[in-house]
C-alpha positions in Angstrom: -45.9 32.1 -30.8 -45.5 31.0 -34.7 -47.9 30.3 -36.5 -48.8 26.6 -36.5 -48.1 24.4 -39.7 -51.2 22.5 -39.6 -54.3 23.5 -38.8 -56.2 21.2 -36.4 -58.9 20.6 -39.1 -56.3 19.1 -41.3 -54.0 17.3 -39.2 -54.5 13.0 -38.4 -55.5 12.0 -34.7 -54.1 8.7 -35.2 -50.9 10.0 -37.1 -50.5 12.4 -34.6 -50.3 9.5 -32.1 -48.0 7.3 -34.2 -45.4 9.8 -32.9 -45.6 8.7 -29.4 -44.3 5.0 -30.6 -40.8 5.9 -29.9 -41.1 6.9 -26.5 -43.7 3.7 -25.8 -41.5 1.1 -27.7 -39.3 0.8 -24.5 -42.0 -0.5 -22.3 -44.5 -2.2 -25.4 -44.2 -5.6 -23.0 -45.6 -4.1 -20.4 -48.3 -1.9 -22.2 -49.0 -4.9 -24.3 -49.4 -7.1 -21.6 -51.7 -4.6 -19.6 -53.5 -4.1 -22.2 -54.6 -7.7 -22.8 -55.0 -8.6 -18.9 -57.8 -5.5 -19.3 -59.2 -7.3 -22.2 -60.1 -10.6 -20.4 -61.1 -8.7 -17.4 -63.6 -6.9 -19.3 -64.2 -10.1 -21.4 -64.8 -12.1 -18.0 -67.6 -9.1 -16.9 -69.3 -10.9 -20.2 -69.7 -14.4 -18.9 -71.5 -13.2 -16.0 -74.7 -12.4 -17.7 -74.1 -16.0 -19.3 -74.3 -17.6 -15.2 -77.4 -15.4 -15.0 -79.2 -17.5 -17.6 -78.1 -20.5 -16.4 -79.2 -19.6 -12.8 -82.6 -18.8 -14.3 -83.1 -21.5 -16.2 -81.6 -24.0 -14.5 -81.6 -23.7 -10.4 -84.7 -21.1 -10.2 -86.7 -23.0 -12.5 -86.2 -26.2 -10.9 -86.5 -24.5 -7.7 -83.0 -25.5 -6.5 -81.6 -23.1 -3.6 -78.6 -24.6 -3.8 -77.8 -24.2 -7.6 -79.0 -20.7 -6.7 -76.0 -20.1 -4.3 -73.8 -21.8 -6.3 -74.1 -19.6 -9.2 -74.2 -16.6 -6.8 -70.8 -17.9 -6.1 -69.7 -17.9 -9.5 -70.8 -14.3 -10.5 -69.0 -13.5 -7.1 -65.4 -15.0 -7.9 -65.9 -13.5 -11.3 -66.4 -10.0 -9.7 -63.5 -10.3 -7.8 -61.5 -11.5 -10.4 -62.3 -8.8 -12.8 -61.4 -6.1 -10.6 -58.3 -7.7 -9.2 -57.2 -7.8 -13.3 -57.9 -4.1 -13.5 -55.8 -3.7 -10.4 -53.0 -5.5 -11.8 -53.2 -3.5 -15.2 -53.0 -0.1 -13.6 -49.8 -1.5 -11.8 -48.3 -3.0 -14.9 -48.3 0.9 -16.4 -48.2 2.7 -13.8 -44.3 3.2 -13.4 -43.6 2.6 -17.2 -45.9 5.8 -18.5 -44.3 7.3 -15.8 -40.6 7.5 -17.2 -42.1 7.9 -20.6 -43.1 11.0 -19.7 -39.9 11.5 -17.7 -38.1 11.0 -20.9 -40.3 13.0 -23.1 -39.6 16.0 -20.9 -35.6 15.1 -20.4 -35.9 15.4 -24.6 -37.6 18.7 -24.6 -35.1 20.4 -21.8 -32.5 19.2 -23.8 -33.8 20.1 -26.8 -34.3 23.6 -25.9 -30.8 24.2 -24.7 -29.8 23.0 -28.3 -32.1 25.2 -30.0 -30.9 28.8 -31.7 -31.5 32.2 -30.3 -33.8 33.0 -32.9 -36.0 30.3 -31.9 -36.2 31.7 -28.2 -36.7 35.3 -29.4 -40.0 33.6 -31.5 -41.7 31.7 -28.5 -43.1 32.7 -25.3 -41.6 31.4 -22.3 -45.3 30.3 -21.2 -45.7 28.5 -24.5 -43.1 26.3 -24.1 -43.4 26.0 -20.1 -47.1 25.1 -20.9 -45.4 21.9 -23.5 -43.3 20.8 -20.9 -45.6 20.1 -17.6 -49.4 20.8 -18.5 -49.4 18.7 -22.2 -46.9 16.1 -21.2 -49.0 15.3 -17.8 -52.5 15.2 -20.3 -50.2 12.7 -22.5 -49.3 10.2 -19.5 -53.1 10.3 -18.4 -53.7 9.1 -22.1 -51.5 6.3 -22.4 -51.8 5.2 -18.9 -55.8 5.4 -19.3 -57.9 6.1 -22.8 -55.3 4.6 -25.1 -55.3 1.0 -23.1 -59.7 1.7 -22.9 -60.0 2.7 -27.0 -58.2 -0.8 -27.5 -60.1 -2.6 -24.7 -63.4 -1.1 -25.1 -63.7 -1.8 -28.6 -62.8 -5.6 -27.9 -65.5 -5.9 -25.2 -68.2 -4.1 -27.7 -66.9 -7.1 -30.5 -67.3 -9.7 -28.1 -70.1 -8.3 -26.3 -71.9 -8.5 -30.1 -70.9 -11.5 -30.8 -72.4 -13.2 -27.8 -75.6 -10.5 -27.7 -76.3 -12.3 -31.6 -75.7 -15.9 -30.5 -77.7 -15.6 -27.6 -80.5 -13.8 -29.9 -79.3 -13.1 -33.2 -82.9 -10.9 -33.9 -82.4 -8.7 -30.6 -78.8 -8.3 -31.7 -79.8 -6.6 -34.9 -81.6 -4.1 -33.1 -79.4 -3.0 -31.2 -76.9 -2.9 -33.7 -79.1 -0.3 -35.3 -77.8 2.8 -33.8 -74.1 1.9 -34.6 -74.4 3.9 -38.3 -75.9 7.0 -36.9 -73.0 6.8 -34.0 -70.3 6.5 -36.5 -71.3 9.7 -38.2 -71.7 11.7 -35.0 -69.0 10.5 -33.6 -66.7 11.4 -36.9 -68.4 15.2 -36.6 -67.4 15.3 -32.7 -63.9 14.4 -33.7 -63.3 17.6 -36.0 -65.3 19.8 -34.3 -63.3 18.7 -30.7 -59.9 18.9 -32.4 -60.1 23.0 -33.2 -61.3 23.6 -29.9 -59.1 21.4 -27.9 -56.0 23.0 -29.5 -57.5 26.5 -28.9 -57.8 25.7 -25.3 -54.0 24.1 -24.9 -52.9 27.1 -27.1 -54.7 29.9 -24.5 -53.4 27.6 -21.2 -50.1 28.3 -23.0 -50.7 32.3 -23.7 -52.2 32.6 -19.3 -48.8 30.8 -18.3 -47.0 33.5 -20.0 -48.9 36.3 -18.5 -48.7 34.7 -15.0 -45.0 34.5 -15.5 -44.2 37.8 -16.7 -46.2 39.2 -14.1 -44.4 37.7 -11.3 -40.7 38.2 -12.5 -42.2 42.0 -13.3 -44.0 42.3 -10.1 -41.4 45.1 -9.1 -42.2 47.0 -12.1 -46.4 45.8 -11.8 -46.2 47.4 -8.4 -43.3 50.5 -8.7 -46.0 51.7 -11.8 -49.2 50.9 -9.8 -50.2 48.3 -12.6 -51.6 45.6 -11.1 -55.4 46.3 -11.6 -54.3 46.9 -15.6 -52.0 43.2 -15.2 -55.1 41.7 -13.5 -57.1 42.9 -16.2 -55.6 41.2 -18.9 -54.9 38.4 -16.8 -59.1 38.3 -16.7 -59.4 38.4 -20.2 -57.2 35.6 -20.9 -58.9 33.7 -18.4 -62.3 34.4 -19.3 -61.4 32.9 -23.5 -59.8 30.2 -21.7 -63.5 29.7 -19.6 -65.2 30.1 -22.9 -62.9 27.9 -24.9 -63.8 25.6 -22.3 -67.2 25.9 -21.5 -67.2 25.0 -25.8 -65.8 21.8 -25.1 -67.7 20.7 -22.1 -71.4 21.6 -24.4 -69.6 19.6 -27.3 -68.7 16.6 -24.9 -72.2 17.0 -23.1 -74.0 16.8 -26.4 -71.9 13.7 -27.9 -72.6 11.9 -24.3 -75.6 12.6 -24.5 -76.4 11.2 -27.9 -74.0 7.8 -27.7 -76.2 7.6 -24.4 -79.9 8.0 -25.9 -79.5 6.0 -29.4 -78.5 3.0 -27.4 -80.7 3.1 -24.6 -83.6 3.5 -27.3 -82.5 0.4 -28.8 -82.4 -1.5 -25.6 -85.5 -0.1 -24.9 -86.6 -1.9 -28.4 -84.7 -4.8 -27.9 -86.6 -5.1 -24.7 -90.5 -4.7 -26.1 -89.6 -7.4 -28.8 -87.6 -10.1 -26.3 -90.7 -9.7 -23.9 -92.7 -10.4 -26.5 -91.0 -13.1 -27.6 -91.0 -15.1 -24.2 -94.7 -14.7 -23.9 -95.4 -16.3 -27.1 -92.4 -19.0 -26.0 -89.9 -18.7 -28.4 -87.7 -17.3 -26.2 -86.8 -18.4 -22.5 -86.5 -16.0 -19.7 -82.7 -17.1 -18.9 -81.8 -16.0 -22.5 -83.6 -12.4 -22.2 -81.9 -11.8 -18.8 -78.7 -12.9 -19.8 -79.4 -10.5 -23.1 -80.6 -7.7 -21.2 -77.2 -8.2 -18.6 -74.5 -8.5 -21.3 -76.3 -5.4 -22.7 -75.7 -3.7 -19.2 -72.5 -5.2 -19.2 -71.7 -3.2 -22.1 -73.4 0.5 -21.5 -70.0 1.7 -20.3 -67.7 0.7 -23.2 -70.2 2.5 -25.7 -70.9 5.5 -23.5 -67.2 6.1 -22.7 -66.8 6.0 -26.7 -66.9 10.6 -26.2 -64.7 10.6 -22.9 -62.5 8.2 -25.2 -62.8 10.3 -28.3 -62.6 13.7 -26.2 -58.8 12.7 -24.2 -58.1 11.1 -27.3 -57.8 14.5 -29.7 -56.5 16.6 -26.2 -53.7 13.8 -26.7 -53.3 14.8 -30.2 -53.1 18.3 -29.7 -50.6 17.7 -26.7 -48.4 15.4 -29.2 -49.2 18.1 -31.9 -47.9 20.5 -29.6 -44.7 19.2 -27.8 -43.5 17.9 -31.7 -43.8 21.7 -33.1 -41.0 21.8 -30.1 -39.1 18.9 -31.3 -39.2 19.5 -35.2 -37.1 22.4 -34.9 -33.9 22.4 -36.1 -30.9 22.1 -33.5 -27.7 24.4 -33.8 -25.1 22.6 -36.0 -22.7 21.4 -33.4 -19.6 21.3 -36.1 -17.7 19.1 -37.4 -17.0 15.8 -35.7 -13.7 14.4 -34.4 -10.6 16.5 -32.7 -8.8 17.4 -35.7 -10.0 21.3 -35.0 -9.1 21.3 -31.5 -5.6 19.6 -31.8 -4.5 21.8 -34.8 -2.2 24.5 -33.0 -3.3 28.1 -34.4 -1.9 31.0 -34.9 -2.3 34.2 -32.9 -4.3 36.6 -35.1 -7.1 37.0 -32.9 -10.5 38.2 -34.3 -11.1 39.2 -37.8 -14.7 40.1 -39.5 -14.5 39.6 -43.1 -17.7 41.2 -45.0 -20.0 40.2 -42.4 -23.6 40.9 -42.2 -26.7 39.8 -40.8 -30.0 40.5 -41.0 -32.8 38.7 -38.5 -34.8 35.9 -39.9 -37.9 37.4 -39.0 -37.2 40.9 -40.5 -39.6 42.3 -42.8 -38.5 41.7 -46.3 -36.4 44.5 -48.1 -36.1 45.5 -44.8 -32.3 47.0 -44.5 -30.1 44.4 -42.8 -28.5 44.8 -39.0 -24.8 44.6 -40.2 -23.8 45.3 -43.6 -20.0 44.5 -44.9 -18.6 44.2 -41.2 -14.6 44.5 -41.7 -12.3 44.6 -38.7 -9.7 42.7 -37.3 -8.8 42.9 -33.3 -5.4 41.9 -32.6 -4.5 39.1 -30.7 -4.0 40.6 -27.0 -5.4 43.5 -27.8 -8.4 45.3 -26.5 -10.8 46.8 -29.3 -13.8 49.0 -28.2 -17.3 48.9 -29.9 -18.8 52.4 -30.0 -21.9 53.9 -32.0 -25.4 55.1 -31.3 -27.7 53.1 -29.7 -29.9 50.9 -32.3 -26.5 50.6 -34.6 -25.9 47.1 -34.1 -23.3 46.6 -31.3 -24.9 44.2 -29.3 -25.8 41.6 -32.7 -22.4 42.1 -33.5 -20.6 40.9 -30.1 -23.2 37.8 -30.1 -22.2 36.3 -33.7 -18.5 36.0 -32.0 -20.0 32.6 -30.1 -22.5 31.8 -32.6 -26.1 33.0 -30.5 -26.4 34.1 -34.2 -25.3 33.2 -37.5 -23.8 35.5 -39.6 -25.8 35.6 -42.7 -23.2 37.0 -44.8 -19.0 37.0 -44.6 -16.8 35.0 -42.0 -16.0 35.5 -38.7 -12.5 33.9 -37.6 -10.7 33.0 -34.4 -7.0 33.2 -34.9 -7.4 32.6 -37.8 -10.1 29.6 -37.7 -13.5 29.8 -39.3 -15.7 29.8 -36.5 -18.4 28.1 -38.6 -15.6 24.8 -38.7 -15.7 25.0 -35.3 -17.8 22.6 -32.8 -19.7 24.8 -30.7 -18.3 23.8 -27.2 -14.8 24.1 -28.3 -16.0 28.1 -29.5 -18.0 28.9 -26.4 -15.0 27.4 -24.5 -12.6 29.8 -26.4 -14.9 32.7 -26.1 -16.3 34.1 -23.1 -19.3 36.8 -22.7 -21.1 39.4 -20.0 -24.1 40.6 -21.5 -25.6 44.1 -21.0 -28.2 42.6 -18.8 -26.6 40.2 -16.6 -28.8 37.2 -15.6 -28.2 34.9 -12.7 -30.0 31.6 -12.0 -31.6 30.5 -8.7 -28.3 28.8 -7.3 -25.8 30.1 -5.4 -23.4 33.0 -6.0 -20.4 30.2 -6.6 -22.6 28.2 -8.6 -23.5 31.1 -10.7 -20.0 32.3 -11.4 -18.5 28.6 -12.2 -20.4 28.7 -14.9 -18.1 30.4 -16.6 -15.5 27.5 -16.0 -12.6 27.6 -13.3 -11.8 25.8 -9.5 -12.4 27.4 -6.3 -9.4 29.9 -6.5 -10.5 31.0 -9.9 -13.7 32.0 -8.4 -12.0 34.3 -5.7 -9.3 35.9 -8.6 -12.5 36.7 -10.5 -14.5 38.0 -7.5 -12.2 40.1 -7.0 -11.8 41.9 -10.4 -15.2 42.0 -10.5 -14.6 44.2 -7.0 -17.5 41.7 -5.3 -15.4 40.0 -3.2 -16.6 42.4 -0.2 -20.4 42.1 -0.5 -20.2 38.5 -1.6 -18.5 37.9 1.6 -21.0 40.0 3.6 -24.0 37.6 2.3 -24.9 35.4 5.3 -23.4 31.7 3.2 -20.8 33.9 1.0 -20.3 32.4 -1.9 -23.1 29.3 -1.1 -25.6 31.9 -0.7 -28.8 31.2 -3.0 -29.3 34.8 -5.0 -33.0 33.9 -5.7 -35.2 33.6 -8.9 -33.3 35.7 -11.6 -30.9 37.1 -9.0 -33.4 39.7 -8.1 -32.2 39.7 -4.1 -29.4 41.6 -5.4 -28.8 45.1 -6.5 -28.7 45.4 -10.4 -24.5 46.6 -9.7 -23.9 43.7 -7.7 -25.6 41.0 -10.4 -23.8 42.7 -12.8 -20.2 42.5 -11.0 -21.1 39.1 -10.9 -22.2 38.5 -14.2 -18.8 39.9 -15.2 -16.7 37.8 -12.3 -18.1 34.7 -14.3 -17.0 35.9 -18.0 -13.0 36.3 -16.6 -13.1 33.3 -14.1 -12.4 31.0 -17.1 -9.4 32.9 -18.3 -10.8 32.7 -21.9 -8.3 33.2 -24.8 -11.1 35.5 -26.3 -13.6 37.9 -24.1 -17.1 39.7 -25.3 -17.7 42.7 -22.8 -21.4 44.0 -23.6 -21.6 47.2 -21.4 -19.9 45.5 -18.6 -20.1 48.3 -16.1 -23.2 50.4 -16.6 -25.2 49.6 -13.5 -21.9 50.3 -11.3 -21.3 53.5 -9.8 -18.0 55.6 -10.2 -15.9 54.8 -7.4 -17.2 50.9 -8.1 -16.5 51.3 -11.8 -12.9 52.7 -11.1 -11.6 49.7 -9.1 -13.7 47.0 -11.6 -11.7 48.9 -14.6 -7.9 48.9 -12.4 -8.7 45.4 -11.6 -9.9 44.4 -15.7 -7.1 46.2 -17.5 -4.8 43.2 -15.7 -7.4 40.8 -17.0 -7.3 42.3 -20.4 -3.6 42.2 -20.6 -4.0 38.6 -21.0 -6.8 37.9 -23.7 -8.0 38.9 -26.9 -11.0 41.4 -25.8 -14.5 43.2 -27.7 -16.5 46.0 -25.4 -19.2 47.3 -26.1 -18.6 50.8 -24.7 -20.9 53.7 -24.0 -18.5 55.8 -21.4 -15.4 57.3 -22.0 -14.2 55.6 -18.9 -15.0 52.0 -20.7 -13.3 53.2 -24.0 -10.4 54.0 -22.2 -9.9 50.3 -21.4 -9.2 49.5 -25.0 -6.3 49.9 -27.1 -8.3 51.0 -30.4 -11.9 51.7 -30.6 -14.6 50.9 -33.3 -16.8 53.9 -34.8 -20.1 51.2 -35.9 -23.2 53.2 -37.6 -26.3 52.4 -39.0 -24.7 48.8 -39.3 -20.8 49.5 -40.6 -18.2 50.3 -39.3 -17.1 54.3 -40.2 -13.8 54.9 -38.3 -11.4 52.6 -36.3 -7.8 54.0 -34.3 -7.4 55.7 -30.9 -9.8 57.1 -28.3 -8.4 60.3 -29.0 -7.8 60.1 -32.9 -11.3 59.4 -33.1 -12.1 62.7 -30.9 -10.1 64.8 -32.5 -11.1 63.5 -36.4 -14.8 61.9 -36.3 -18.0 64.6 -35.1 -20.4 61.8 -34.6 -17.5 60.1 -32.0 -16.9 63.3 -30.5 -20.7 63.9 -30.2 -21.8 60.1 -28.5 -18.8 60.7 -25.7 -19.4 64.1 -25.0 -22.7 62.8 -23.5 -24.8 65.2 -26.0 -26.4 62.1 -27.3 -28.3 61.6 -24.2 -29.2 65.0 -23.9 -30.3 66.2 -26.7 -31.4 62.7 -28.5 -30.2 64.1 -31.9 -27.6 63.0 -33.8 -25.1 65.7 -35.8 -25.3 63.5 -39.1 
């Protein structure tokens, strides 16, 4: 994962926070007015103490039963009234905080589909899965719970003061005593909470990733006999996660524990000096129990002030978190309006003018990938890609749809600057199967569609793809689910069908990474027969590693060390270039030298 920008020390709770408005301003009415039903529900727990007092210094004093069970009545129809308030608050938010967080993960889905390549080859898989369910759940518990109790808890404490001083305004200042010492602790708490909080999210981030490699790897974990190593490092991620925290439960223990004693010990003083105080008569005994209730009243707002504080910087780190997601910069989409898509252009098919491209992580000084790429494929003609492996064959088929950005030079599509173009309107003009062909948990039709196309598409590129036979073998054909990555089929028949949904949209331009290295000959024959009619029709670069591939092409492409060294015929290229003649003889694999 990158490095983040702030560190947690240096980064603003309440700024932090501030970020959420967006996403809250939709339902404010509601949160507002939950808010404030909370606040006179807690405020009416306050007037309760105040019916004591009367109670004992009105009906018991006079030694009236029936004043007695008339204020009994009262503190019961406030009871009841408080908590039907609450109940009505936690309905107010409860579907509203819901579909914020709804919408906060619709934003980061669609986010990540916008985001470049490079940003994916950065971050772990677990990392971002661990933004999208585990922070954005903490973040609905926040706003549906502590954010409503940091405003309505520090309203009751206000009130509960203010009546605590008019009722005695000398036991009030004692227990206002403790409030210095608990702004300083609880200012400490704050910073020292924040590092460790975002540790903990951070390592929750770094398990999910482990967990999830090891299950999509489990045939490797088990073909290599590696799960006691896997479940190894899966205990030592676990056990800094249990330290991490096992950190923050001593830190939230100890703040409790402190916002728990300093007020107590004032009560307890508080307490001592009222007693004393209706012995000598200056105080009545209605008064200190209606003190010593609205006192009661108010243990949980200041003891809740470190759950509040704790949920409160998780919250932080969660927004902190899921906005490192958000900040990053999209893919340009190019230019807006139709003028690009209407203008009629002219058939020149690919050209690569000077290109290069280096990696934006690389090393600096570090040599670049492509250096000074020149070569033009005709339109309608097939142009092979052929050079050692590590020469840059695969970057240079991806910068034809844009999964990276040339960094130097122009790539054009007859004769159109890709960069002009909007990104849909490329990737619907230029179609790819990638060396390692990845299939979705759908079904085998809804994994080939993807590539664009109607029904009878589908079966046309089925059948180039020669998987028309075991598609059709699968108990639902083509509705059959394939499973998680597609790995309930061989690695041939994913890849057939990986190719079956590059050539079901009949794309004016095709990119062929190493279409057909998982098939076997007799497989690979048919596929090629079947392709060369496909080919016929578009404007095609394969990657090829086989003389059987190359011979697909019209022309083939001699790429090394990042340039290209020779282009013409299969056999020109034999008969002129060693280092050609060496990678198809097959020497390359067995020897692993090169004759250069």
């Amino acid at each position: 994962m990158p490095e983040k920008r702030d560190s947690a020390e240096d980064r603003s709770t309440v700024r932090s926070l501030l970020r959420l408005w967006p996403y809250l301003r939709p339902v404010r009415l509601r949160w507002g007015t939950a808010a404030l039903v909370a606040v006179v529900a807690s405020c009416l727990g306050l007037v309760i103490p105040l019916v004591l007092k009367w109670i004992v210094d009105g009906p018991v004093a006079a030694r009236d039963p029936g004043g007695v069970w008339l204020g009994a009545l009262y503190v019961l129809l406030l009871g009841i009234a408080e908590a039907l308030l609450f109940g009505f608050r936690r309905w107010l938010v409860g579907r509203p905080l819901a579909s914020v967080e709804a919408a906060m993960r619709a934003d980061l889905y669609r986010h990540l589909q916008r985001l470049p390549i490079s940003f994916h080859d950065r971050w772990a898989s677990g990392q971002l899965l661990s933004r999208g369910t585990t922070d954005l759940s903490l973040l609905r518990m926040f706003l549906v719970f502590p954010l409503t109790f940091l405003f309505v808890n520090g309203v009751t404490i206000l009130v509960g003061y203010v009546v605590l001083l008019d009722q005695q305004w000398t036991l009030g200042l004692v227990l206002l005593a403790p409030v210095a010492p608990l702004v300083v602790l609880c200012t400490f708490f704050e910073k020292r909470y924040a590092v460790v909080a975002r540790r903990a999210q951070d390592q929750v981030g770094d398990l999910t990733t482990v967990v999830e490699e090891s299950v999509l790897g489990i045939r490797i974990v088990k073909g290599f006999g590696r799960h006691r190593s896997q479940a190894t490092a899966f205990r030592a991620l676990a056990g800094l996660l249990r330290g991490t925290e096992l950190d923050k439960a001593r830190l939230l223990a100890g703040i409790w524990a402190l916002i728990t004693i300093l007020p107590e010990v004032a009560v307890g003083a508080a307490l001592v000096v009222g007693t004393v105080q209706v012995a000598d008569g200056d105080l009545s005994a209605g008064t200190l129990v209606a003190f010593l209730s609205t006192t009661l009243a108010l243990r949980w707002p200041v003891e809740s002030i470190g759950f509040l504080l704790a949920m409160s910087q998780e919250a932080a780190t969660a927004t902190e978190r899921f906005f490192e997601v958000m900040d990053e910069p999209e893919e340009d989409i190019g230019p807006a309006g139709t003028a690009a898509a209407e203008a009629t252009p002219r058939a020149d098919g690919v050209r690569f003018e000077g290109v290069s491209f280096r990696y934006p992580d690389a090393p600096d000084g570090s040599p670049p990938v492509l250096d000074g790429i020149d070569l033009h494929v005709r339109a309608g003609e097939t142009l092979a890609l052929v050079g050692a492996t590590g020469s840059g064959k695969t970057t240079l088929t991806a910068l034809v749809p844009r999964l990276h950005e040339a960094t130097g030079g122009r790539i054009l599509l007859d004769g159109e600057d890709i960069t002009h173009m909007p990104r849909e309107r490329l990737r619907e003009l230029v179609s790819v199967a990638f060396e390692e062909p990845t299939l979705f948990s759908a079904s085998v039709g809804e994994n080939v569609l993807m590539g664009g196309g109607d029904a009878d598409a589908m079966t046309r590129a089925l059948a180039v793809a020669q998987a028309e036979q075991f598609v059709a073998a699968l108990p639902g054909g083509t509705a059959t689910q394939v499973g998680e990555q597609g790995l309930s089929l061989s690695g041939g028949q994913r890849q057939r069908l990986a190719l079956a949904r590059a050539v079901v949209g009949r794309p004016r331009f095709l990119v062929l990474d190493d279409p057909l290295s998982a098939l076997d000959v007799h497989t690979e024959a048919l596929v090629e027969a079947a392709l060369r009619e496909v080919l016929r029709g578009t404007t095609a670069l394969v990657v090829a590693h086989r003389p059987s591939t190359v011979l697909l092409a019209d022309r083939v492409a001699l790429l090394s060390e990042g340039r290209i060294t020779a282009v013409g015929t299969h056999h020109e290229l034999l008969r002129d270039h060693p280092e050609y003649a060496w990678l198809m003889s097959g020497d390359a694999e067995d020897r692993g030298t090169d004759p250069r």
